[in-house]
C-alpha positions in Angstrom: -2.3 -25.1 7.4 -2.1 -22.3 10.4 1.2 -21.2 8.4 -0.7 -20.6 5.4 -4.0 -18.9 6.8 -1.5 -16.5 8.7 0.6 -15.8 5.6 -2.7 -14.7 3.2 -3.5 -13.0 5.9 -0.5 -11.1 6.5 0.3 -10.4 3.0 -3.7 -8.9 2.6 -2.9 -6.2 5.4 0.4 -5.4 3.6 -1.0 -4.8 0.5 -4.6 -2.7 2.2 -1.7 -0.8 4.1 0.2 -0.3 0.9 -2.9 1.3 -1.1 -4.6 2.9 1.7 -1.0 4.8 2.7 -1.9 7.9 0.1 -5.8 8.4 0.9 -5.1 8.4 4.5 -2.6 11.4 4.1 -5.1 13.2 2.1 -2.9 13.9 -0.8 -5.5 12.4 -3.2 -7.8 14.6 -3.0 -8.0 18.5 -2.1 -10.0 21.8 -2.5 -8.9 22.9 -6.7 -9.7 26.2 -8.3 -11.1 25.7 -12.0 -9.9 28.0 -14.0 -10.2 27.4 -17.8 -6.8 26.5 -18.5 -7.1 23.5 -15.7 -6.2 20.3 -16.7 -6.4 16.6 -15.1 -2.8 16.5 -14.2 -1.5 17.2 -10.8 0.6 20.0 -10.0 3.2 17.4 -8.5 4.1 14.1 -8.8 1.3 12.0 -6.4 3.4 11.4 -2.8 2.6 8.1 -0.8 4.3 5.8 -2.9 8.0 5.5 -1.7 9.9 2.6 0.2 10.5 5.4 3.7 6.4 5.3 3.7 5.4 1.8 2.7 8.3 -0.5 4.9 5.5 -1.4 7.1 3.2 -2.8 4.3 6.2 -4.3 2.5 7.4 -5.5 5.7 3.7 -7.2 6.6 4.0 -9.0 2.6 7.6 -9.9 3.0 6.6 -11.8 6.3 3.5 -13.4 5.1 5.5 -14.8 2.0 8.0 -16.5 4.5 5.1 -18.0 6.4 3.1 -19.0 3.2 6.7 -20.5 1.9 7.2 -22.1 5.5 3.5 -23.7 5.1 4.1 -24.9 2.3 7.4 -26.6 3.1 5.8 -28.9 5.7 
């Protein structure tokens, strides 16, 4: 049952780290100038979401699924 527990728990933080990775760059969010031609879109594609700067969180939910299969193995 200590397998399972640690696997949730793992695969929670991998997936906070995972969503939290962008807003704790600040790329989210930033000063804008309105102009009346602005629109909603951003100027460039959002950054945060690649494999070189999520490994940790995938890492953290790749891990907990091997302890949550391991738990519930036994």
């Amino acid at each position: 049952m200590t397998l399972i527990w640690l696997g949730v728990l793992l695969v929670f933080v991998g997936v906070l780290q995972m969503a939290f990775q962008p807003i704790w760059r600040d790329r989210l969010s930033g000063r804008r100038r309105l102009r009346s031609s602005d629109t909603l879109e951003p100027e460039r594609p959002a950054g945060g979401f690649g494999l070189k700067l999520n490994w940790p969180g995938l890492v953290l939910v790749a891990l907990g699924a091997a302890f949550l299969l391991a738990g519930a193995t036994i």
